[in-house]
C-alpha positions as CSV (number, residue, x, y, z in Angstrom):
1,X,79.4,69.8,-7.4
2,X,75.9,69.4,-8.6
3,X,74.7,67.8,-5.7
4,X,76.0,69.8,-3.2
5,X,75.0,73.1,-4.8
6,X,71.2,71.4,-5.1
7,X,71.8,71.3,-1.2
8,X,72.5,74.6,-0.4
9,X,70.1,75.8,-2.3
10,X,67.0,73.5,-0.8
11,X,68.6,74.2,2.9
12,X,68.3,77.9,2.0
13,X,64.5,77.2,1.0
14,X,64.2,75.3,4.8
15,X,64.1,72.4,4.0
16,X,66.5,69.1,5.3
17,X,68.4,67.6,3.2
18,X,70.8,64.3,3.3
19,X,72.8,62.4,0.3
20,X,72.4,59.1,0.7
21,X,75.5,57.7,-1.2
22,X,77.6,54.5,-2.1
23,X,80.6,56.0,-2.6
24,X,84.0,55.2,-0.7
25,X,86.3,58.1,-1.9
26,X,84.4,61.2,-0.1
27,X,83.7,62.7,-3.5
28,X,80.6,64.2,-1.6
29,X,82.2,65.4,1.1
30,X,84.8,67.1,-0.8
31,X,82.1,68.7,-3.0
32,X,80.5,70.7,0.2
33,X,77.9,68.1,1.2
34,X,76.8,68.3,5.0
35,X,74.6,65.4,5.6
36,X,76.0,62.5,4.5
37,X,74.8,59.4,4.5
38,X,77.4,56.5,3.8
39,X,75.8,53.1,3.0
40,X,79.0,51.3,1.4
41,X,79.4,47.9,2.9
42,X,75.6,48.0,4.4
43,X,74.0,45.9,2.2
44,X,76.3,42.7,2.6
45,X,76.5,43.4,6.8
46,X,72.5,43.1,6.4
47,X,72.0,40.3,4.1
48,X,74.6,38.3,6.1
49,X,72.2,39.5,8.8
50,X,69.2,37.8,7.3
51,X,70.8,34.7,6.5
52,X,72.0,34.4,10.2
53,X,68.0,34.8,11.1
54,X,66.7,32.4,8.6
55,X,69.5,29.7,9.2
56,X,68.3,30.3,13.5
57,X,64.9,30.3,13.0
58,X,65.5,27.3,10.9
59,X,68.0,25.6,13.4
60,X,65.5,26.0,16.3
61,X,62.2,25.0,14.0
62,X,64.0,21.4,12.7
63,X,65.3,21.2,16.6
64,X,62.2,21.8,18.2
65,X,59.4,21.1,16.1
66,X,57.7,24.4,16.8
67,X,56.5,26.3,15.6
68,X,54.4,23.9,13.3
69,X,53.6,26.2,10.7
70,X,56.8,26.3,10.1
71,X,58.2,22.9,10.8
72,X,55.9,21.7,8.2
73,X,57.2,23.7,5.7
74,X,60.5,22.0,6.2
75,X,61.2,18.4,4.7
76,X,64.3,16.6,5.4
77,X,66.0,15.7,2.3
78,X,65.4,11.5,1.4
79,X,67.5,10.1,-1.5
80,X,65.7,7.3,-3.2
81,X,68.8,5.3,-3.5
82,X,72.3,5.7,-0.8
83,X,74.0,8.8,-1.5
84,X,76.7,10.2,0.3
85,X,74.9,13.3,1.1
86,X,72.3,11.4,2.9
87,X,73.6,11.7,6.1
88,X,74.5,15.9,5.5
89,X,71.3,17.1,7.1
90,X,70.2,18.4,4.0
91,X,66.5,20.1,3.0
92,X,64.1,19.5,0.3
93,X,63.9,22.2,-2.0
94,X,60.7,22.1,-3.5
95,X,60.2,23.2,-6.9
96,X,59.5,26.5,-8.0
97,X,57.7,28.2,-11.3
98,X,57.9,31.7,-10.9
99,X,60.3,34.1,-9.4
100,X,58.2,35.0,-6.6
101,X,58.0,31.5,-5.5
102,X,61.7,31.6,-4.7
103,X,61.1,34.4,-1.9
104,X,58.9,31.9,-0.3
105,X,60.2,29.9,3.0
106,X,60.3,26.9,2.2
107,X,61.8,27.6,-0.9
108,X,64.4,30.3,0.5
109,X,65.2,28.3,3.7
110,X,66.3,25.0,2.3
111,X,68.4,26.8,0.0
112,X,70.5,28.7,2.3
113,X,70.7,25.9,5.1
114,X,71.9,23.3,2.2
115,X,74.7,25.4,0.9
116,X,75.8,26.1,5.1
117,X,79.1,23.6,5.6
118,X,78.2,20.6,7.3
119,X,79.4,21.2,10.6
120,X,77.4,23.9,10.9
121,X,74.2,22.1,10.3
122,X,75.5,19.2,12.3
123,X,75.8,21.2,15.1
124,X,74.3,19.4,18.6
125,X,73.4,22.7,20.5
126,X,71.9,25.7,19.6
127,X,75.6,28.2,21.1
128,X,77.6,25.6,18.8
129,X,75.1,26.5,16.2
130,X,74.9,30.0,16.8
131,X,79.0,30.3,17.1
132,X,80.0,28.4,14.1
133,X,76.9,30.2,11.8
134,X,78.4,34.0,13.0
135,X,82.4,32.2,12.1
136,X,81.3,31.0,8.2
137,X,79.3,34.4,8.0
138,X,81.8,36.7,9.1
139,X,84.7,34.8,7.1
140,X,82.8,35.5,4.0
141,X,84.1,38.1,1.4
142,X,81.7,41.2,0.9
């Protein structure tokens, strides 16, 4: 009830107001809110979003070459010795040392492409690609 008195009274003042909640149960609504704003389930549709960006960006960087200031941030993954994962189309992930680091590209990058299933990153064209990338993304729990 807090909340929605603190609205009436600041609407009565002028000025606009909006709750920006997580909750599911319309606990706000039932208390008298008006403007409510619901972002419960947001934040996984976006990061999935992100991830579908970086994983095309990456597909069409390793495909095309371009652009190069990308492309040579991105190393293809060369075990000294035969492994089986040498032929997965896998990334170098270069170290890191600090948090920050692991925001960066090239850090971020060959971390989400190595942990997409193989199909996905064996994909020939860039509609297979897209198609099988929205498939794993969506199938996903939130």
């Amino acid at each position: 009830m807090a909340i929605a008195e603190c609205e009436s009274r600041l609407k009565e003042e002028g000025r606009h107001v909006a709750v920006v909640t997580q909750n599911i149960d319309s606990l706000h609504a039932r208390a008298g809110s008006k403007n409510i704003i619901e972002l419960h389930g947001m934040f996984s549709a976006l990061h999935r979003r992100i991830q579908f960006k970086i994983a095309l960006i990456t597909y069409k960087t390793l495909s095309t070459d371009q652009p190069p200031y990308l492309s040579s941030l991105l190393y293809p993954y060369r075990p000294s010795r035969s492994h089986r994962s040498a032929n997965r189309n896998l990334l170098l992930i270069p170290p890191h040392t600090t948090n920050f680091s692991r925001r960066a590209f090239s850090f971020t990058t060959p971390t989400l492409c190595n942990k997409l299933p193989t199909c996905i990153r064996q994909s020939n064209t860039l509609h297979t690609f897209k198609h099988r990338l929205k498939t794993h993304l969506t199938s996903l729990p939130s």
